[in-house]
SEKOLBA-342485 format. One record per residue (C-alpha): residue in three letters; y, x, z. Coordinates in steps of 0.2 Angstrom, whole numbers, padded with zeros to 4 digits, always signed. Example, Ala and Ser with C-alpha at 12.3 -4.5 7.8 and 13.67 -1.06 7.14 Angstrom:
2
ALA-0022+0062+0039
SER-0005+0068+0036
***
This chain:
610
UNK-0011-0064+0060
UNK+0001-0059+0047
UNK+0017-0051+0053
UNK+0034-0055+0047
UNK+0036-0046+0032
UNK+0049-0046+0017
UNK+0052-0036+0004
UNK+0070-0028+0005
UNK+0080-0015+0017
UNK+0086+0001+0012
UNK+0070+0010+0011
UNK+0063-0005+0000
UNK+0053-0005-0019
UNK+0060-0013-0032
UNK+0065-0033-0025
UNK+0076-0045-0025
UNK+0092-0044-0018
UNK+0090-0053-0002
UNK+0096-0051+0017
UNK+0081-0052+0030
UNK+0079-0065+0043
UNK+0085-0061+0062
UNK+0071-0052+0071
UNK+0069-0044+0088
UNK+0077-0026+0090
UNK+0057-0024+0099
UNK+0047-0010+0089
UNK+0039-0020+0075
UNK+0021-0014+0078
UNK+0008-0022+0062
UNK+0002-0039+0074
UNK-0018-0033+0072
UNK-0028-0051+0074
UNK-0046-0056+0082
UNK-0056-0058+0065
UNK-0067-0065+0079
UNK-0056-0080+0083
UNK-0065-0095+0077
UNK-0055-0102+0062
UNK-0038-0096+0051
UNK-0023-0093+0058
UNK-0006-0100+0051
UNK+0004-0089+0039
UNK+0018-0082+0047
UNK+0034-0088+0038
UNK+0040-0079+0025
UNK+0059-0074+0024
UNK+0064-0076+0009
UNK+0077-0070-0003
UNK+0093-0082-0006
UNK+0091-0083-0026
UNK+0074-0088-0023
UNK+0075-0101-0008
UNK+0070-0120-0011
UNK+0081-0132-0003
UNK+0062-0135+0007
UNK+0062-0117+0013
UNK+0048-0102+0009
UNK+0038-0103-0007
UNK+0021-0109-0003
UNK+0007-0106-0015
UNK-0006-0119-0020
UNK-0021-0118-0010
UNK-0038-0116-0017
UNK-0043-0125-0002
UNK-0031-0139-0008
UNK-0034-0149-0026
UNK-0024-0137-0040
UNK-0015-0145-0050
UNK-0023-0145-0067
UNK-0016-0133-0081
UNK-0004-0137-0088
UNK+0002-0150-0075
UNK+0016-0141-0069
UNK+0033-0137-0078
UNK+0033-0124-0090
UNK+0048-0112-0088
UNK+0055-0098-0101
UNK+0044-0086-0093
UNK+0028-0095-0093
UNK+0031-0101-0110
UNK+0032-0080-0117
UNK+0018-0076-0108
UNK+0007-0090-0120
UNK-0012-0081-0127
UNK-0013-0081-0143
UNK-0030-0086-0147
UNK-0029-0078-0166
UNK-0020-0060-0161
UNK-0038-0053-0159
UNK-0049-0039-0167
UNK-0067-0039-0170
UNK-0074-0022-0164
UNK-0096-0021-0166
UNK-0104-0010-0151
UNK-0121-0009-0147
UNK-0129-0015-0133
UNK-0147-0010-0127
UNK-0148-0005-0145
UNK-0143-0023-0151
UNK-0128-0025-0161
UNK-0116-0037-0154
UNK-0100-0043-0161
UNK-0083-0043-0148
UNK-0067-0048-0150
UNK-0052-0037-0142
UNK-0035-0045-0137
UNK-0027-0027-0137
UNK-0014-0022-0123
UNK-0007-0040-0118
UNK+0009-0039-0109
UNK+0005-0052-0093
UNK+0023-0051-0087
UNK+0040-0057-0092
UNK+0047-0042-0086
UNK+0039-0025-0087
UNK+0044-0011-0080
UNK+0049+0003-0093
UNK+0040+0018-0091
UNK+0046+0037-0095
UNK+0037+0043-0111
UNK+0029+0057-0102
UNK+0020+0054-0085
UNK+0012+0068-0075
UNK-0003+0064-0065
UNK-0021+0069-0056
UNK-0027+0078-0070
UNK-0011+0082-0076
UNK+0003+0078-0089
UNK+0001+0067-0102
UNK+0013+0056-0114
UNK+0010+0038-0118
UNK+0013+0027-0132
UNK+0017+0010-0124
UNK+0033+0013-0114
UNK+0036-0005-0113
UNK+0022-0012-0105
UNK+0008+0002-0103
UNK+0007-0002-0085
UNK+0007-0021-0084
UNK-0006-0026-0098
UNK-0022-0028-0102
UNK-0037-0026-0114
UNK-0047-0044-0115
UNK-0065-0041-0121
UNK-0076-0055-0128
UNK-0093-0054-0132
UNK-0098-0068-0146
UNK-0107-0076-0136
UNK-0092-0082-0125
UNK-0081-0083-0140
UNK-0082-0103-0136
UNK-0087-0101-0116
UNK-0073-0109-0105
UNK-0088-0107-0090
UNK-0090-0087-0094
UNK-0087-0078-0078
UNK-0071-0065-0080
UNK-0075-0046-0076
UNK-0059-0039-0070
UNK-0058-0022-0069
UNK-0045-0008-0062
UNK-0044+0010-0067
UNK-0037+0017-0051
UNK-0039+0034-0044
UNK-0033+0037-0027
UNK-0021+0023-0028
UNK-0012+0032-0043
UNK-0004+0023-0058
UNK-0015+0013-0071
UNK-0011+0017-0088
UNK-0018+0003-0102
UNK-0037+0008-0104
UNK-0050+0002-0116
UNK-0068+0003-0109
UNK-0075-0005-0123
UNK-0075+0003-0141
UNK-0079-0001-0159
UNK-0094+0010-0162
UNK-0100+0015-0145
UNK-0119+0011-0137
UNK-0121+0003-0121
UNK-0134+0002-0109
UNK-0132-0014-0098
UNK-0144-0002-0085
UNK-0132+0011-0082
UNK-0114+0005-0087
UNK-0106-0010-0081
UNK-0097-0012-0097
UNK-0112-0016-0107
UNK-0122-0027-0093
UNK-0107-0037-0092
UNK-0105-0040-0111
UNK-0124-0042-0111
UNK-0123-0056-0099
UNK-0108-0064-0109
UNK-0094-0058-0096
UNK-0076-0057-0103
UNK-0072-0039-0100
UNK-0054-0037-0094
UNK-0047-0019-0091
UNK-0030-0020-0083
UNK-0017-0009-0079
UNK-0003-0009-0067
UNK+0008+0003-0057
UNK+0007+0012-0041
UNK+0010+0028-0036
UNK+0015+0044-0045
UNK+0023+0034-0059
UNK+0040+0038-0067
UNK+0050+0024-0073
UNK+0063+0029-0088
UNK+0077+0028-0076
UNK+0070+0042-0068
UNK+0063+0032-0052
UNK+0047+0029-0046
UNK+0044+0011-0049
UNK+0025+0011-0043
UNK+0029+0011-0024
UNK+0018+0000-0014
UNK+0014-0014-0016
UNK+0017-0013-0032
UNK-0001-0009-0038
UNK-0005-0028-0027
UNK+0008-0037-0036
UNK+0006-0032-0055
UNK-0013-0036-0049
UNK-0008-0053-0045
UNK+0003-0056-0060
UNK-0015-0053-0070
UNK-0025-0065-0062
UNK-0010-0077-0064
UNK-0008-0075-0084
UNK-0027-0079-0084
UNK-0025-0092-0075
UNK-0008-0098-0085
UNK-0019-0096-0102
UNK-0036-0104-0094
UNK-0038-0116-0102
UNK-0034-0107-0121
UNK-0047-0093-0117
UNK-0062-0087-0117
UNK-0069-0088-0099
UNK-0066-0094-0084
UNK-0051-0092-0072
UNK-0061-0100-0056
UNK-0075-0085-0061
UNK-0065-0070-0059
UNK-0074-0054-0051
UNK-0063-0040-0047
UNK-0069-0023-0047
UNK-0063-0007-0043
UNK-0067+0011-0036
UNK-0059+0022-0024
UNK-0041+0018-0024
UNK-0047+0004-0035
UNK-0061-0004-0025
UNK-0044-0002-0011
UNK-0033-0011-0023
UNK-0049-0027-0028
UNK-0049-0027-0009
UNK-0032-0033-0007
UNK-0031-0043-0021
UNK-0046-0052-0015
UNK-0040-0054+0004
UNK-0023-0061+0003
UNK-0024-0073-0012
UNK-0009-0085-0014
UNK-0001-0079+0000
UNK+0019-0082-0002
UNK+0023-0065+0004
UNK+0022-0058-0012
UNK+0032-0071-0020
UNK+0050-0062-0021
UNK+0040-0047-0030
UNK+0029-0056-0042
UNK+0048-0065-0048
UNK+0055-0047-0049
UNK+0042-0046-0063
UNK+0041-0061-0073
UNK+0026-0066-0067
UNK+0015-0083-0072
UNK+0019-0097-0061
UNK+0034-0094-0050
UNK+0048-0106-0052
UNK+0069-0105-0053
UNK+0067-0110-0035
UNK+0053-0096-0031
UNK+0039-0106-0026
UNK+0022-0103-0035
UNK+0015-0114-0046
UNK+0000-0106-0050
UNK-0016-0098-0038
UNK-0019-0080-0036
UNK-0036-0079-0027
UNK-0052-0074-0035
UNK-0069-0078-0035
UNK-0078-0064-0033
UNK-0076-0043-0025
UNK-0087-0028-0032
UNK-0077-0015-0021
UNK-0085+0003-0023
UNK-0078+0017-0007
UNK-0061+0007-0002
UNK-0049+0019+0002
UNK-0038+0005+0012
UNK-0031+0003+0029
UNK-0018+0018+0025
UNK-0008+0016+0040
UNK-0024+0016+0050
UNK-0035+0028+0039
UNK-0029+0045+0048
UNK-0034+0040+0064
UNK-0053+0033+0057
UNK-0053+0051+0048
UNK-0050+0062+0063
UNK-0060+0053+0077
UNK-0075+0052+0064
UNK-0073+0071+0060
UNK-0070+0078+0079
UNK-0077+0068+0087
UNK-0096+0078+0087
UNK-0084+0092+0081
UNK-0088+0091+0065
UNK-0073+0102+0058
UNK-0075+0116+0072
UNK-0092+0118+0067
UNK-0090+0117+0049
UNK-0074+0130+0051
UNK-0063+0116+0043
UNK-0051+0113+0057
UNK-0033+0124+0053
UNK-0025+0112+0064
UNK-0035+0108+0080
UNK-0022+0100+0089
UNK-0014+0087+0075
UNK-0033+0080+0073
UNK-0035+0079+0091
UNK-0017+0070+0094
UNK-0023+0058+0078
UNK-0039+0057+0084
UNK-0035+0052+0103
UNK-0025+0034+0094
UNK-0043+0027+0087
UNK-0051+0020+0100
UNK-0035+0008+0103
UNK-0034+0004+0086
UNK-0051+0000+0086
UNK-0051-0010+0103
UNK-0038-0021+0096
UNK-0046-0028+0079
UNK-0058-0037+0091
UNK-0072-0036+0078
UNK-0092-0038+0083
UNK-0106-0032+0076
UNK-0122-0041+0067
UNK-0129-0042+0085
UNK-0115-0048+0094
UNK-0111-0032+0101
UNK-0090-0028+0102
UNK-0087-0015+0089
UNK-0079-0001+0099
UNK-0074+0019+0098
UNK-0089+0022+0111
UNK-0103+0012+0099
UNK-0097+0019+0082
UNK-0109+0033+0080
UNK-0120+0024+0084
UNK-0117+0009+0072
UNK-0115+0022+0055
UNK-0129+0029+0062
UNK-0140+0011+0060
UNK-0128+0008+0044
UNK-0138+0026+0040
UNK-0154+0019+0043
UNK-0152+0003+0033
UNK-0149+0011+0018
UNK-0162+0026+0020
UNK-0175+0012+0022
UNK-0168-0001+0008
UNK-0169+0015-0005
UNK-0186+0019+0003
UNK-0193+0002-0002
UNK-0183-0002-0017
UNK-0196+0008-0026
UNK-0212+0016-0020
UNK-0205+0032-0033
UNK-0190+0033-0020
UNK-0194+0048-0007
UNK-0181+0057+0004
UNK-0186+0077+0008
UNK-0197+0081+0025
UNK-0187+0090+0038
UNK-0185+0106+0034
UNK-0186+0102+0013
UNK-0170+0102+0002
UNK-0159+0090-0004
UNK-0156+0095-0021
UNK-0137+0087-0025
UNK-0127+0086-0044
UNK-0110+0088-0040
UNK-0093+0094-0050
UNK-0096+0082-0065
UNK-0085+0068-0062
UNK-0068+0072-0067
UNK-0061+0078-0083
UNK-0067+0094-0090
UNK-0077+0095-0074
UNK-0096+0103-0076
UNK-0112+0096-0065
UNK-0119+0109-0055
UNK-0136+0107-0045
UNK-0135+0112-0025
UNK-0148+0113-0013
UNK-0147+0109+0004
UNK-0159+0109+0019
UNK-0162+0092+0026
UNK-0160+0094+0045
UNK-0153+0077+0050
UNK-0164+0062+0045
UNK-0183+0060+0049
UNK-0192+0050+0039
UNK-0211+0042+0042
UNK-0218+0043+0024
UNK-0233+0032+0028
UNK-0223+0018+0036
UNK-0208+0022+0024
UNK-0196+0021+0040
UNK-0183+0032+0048
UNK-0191+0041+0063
UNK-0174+0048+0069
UNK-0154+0052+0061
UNK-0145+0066+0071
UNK-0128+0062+0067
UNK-0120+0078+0074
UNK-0130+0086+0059
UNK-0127+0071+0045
UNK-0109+0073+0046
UNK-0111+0091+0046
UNK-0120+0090+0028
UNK-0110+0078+0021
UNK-0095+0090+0022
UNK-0104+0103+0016
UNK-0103+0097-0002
UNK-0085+0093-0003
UNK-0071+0101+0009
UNK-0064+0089+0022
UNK-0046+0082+0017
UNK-0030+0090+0026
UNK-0025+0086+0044
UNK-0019+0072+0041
UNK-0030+0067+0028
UNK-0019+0053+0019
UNK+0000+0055+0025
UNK+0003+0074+0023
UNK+0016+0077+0011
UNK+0031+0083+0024
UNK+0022+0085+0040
UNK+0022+0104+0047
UNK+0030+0109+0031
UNK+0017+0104+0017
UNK+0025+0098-0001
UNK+0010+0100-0010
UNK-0004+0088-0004
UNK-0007+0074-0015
UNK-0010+0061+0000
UNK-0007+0045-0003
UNK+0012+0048+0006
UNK+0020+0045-0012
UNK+0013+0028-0010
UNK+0027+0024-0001
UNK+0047+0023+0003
UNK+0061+0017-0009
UNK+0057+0018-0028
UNK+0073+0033-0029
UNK+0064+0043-0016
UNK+0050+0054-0018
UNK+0039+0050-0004
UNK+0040+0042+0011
UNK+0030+0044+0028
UNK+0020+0029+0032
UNK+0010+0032+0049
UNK+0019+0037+0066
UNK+0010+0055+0068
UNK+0017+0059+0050
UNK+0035+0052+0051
UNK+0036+0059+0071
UNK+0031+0077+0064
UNK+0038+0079+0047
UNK+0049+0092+0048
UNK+0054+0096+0029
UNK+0074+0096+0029
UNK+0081+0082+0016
UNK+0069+0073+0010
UNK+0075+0058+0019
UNK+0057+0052+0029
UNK+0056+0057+0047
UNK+0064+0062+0066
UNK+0074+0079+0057
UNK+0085+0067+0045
UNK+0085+0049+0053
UNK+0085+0054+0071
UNK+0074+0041+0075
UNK+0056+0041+0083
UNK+0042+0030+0067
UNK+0046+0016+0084
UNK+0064+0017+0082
UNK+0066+0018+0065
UNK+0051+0003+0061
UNK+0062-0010+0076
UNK+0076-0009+0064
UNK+0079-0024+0053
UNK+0083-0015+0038
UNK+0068-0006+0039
UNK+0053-0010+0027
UNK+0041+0004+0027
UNK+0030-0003+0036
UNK+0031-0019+0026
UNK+0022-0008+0010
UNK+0010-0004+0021
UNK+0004-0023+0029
UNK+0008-0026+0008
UNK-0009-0016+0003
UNK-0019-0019+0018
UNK-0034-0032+0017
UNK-0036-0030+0035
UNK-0017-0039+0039
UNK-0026-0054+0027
UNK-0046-0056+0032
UNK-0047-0071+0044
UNK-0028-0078+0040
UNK-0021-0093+0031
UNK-0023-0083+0014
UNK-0038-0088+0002
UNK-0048-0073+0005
UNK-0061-0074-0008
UNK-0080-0081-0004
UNK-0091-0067-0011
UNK-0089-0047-0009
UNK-0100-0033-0012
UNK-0096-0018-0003
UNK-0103+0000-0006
UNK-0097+0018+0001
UNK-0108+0032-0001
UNK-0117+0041+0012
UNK-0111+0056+0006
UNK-0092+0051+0004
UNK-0083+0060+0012
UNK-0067+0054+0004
UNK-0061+0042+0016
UNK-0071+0037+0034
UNK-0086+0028+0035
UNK-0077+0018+0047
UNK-0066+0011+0035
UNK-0077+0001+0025
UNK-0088-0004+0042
UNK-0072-0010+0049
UNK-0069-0023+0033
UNK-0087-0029+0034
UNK-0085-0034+0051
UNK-0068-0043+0047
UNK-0076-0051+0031
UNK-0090-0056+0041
UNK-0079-0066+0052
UNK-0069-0074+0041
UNK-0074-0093+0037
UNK-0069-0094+0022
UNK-0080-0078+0016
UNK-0099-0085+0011
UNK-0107-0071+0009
UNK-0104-0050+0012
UNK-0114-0039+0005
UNK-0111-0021+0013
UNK-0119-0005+0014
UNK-0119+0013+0012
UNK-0127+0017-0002
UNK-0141+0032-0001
UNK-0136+0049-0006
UNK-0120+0041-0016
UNK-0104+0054-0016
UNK-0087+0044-0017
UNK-0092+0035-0033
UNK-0096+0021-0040
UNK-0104+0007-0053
UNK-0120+0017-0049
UNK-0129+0003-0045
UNK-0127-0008-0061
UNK-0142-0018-0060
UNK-0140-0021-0041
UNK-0123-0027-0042
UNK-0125-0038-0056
UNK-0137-0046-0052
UNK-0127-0051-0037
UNK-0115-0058-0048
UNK-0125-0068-0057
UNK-0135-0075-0041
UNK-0115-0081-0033
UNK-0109-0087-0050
UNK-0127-0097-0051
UNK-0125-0103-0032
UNK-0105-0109-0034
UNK-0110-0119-0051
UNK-0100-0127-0064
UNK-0082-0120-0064
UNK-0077-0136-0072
UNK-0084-0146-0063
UNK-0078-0159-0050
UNK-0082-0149-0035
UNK-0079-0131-0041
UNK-0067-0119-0031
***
């Protein structure tokens, strides 16, 4: 069920002004549903601000489920009207593909709001600082891509892709370049030109960003909403480009494949309304009611790092729970993974979720069910190709590691397999001991911080790069965003916490002026799987079993939930072999997935399309 949720209080992101609705004084704990419930539940009314209400009340969003109205059906505002393609403003760039010349047409750095936010000239991020050119709109455009043989193609499938790391900001990227050789078997870019994909590359704020009034305009769920704001200027434009809007696939890695998650979970729901206004975005009216669909077709999600408010708790049990951190001597704070550790099983208990066999998916069965997850992908390398072999006991793994961030150089590792048995003949897995798989999956990359994703403030840490920056109002650094953080932050000032409020993460979330813990519903897919909102039909899932990075859990957890869901017609989830926290290493795999649900769903203009 979705919970009440608006976005304004004092701890706000950039919104409307607006007062909330009357609510209980109760502590406003996130209402977790039963994906197992049979059906969707109703959409929880939205409060919504004055200068937006309809004399009808909450802006609704069309259905897909309903029939669309067709483009250009509806009223065209001011707004709608400057965010019109341009067909002509286009470059023709020549890259190579395969080896095969191929002619593609780039629609450079389109604006797809009314009302970007202005950026500061210099931005500081992962990798360090940088300055950017586009001040205006670096962070809510996009780079179209066409390949000739779409030039004319109103039925070509739209690949949509984020550039996120980590949930950080998106500056304006071009993956495709005049000049540069593709190979559709290794890079997405080229198999998706290859099979006469629009390419879309789009940016769009989130955290770490600094706005040129000095704030931080990318606070959650800000990364959501510009997300939404592209899919509706394709859909605005549909019918004058290349492509089409009732094919889009979404793809992203890491904070990206969290951010394609969302995006693909909650679309057209009315929540995100007063936001997408804020911004000028297509399809919402004088009166705040949207005109246009948001949902997608179509989710290539590579290691989600989602469920934040939840995350900490999937980290800690998964990591102590066969003391994984003892025994690797990365515990320094025993007793805060314990504590955050001890509120999983709960957490678990209440998303009601079941595994392929029926089984309840539970704190006291998850070993065992990553353990099978495990085994299924050992075995579906194993007979992918009679070339694939996984080391004996005893043998070595030998890992490349340290080459995928700027400047960064692959090294080679060994490490001894002593945690999966594998019957060569039959090419089956005998045995997994999970005490020892965890052990060498952390043995190639540290484990996170205690806590691992909503540090920054807790027992005295400023320096984490967590995802705590994610959240709070745009004028404050960082804000707290789970109850073990914001209960033990004890960092004077910085406005997040029991040391400056007063008030226990209960107290402070029963407030009405709170909205903290509105951000975090905001970003979450879970809070939309099995609901009223159009969660889209098709995903692919993968996490690596070597990530580290976020907890196996995690993406289990959204396979179940997408599993659930009705209106979801087909999951495809697994860990994939020996994969760190990566992603689009499966180039051929995934797209051929595409091609097999673009091929199933049929003529996008046809009578029956969705």
């Amino acid at each position: 069920m979705q919970r009440l949720s608006t976005p304004f209080g004092h701890d706000a992101p950039e919104h409307p002004d607006a007062v909330r609705e009357t609510r209980s004084s109760a502590p406003r704990k996130r209402l977790l549903r039963s994906v197992a419930v049979a059906g969707s539940l109703a959409l929880t009314a939205l409060a919504v601000p004055s200068s937006f209400a309809a004399a009808s009340g909450s802006p609704q969003a069309p259905s897909r489920t309903q029939n669309p109205a067709p483009h250009g059906a509806h009223a065209v505002d001011p707004e709608d009207a400057a965010l019109a393609f341009d067909s002509a403003a286009y470059t023709t760039i020549t890259v190579t593909v395969d080896g095969q010349p191929m002619n593609v047409r780039w629609y450079k750095e389109i604006c797809y709001v009314a009302h970007p936010v202005e950026a500061a000239a210099q931005q500081s991020g992962g990798f360090g600082s940088s300055t950017i050119s586009n001040t205006a709109c670096g962070y809510q455009a996009m780079n179209v891509f066409v390949p000739e043989s779409a030039f004319g193609d109103q039925r070509a499938p739209i690949y949509f892709a984020v550039n996120n790391s980590g949930w950080m900001a998106s500056y304006i990227k071009a993956s495709v370049t005049g000049g540069a050789s593709y190979s559709s078997t290794t890079s997405n870019v080229g198999a998706a030109l290859k099979a006469g994909y629009v390419f879309v590359d789009v940016a769009n704020r989130s955290r770490g960003l600094l706005g040129a009034d000095g704030t931080n305009p990318g606070k959650a769920p800000a990364a959501v909403v510009d997300a939404k704001a592209a899919v509706r200027y394709l859909r605005l434009n549909d019918a004058a480009m290349p492509g089409s809007a009732e094919r889009i696939v979404i793809n992203g890695t890491s904070g990206g494949g969290a951010l394609v998650s969302i995006l693909g979970a909650s679309g057209n729901s009315a929540e995100y309304a007063p936001y997408l206004a804020r911004i000028g975005a297509a399809g919402i009216d004088a009166k705040g009611r949207s005109t246009l669909r948001d949902d997608v077709f179509a989710v290539n999600a590579y290691c989600p790092i989602t469920d934040l408010g939840n995350a900490d708790k999937a980290y800690e049990w998964l990591y102590t729970i066969l003391d994984t951190r003892a025994d690797t001597g990365q515990n320094p704070s025993p007793e805060d993974a314990a504590a955050i550790a001890a509120q999983f099983p709960a957490y678990e208990k209440s998303l009601g979720l079941r595994n392929p066999d029926g089984s309840k998916l539970t704190a006291a069965n998850m070993i065992d069910t990553i353990r099978k997850e495990v085994v299924r992908s050992a075995e579906t390398y194993l007979k992918a190709d009679p070339a694939n072999t996984i080391p004996a006991l005893g043998a070595t793994f030998d890992l490349q590691s340290g080459g995928g961030f700027p400047g960064g150089t692959p090294t080679t590792k060994s490490y001894v397999n002593d945690w999966i048995d594998v019957d060569t003949a039959t090419r089956t897995v005998r045995s997994v001991d999970m005490k020892k798989y965890l052990a060498f999956v952390v043995s190639q990359a540290t484990l996170k911080t205690t806590p691992a994703f909503d540090a920054v403030g807790v027992n005295g840490n400023t320096t984490s790069g967590t995802e705590t920056n994610l959240f709070g109002p745009a004028d404050q650094k960082y804000m707290n965003y789970t109850e073990y953080g914001w209960d033990h932050n004890d960092v004077p000032g910085d406005g997040s916490g029991i040391d400056d409020t007063g008030l226990t993460w209960d107290q402070y979330t029963a407030k009405r002026t709170t909205t903290v813990d509105d951000q975090i519903h905001l970003v979450d897919p879970m809070d939309f799987v099995g609901t009223a909102a159009d969660t889209a039909a098709h995903w692919y899932v993968r996490a690596g079993t070597r990530d580290r990075d976020t907890s196996f859990i995690v993406s289990v957890n959204l396979d179940r939930a997408l599993e659930a869901d009705r209106q979801v017609e087909d999951v495809d989830y697994r860990l994939a072999w020996n994969q760190p926290h990566a992603g689009n290493y499966d180039v051929p795999e995934a797209m051929a997935w595409i091609a097999k649900v673009v091929r199933k769903a049929g003529d996008p203009l046809g009578a029956s399309h969705r």
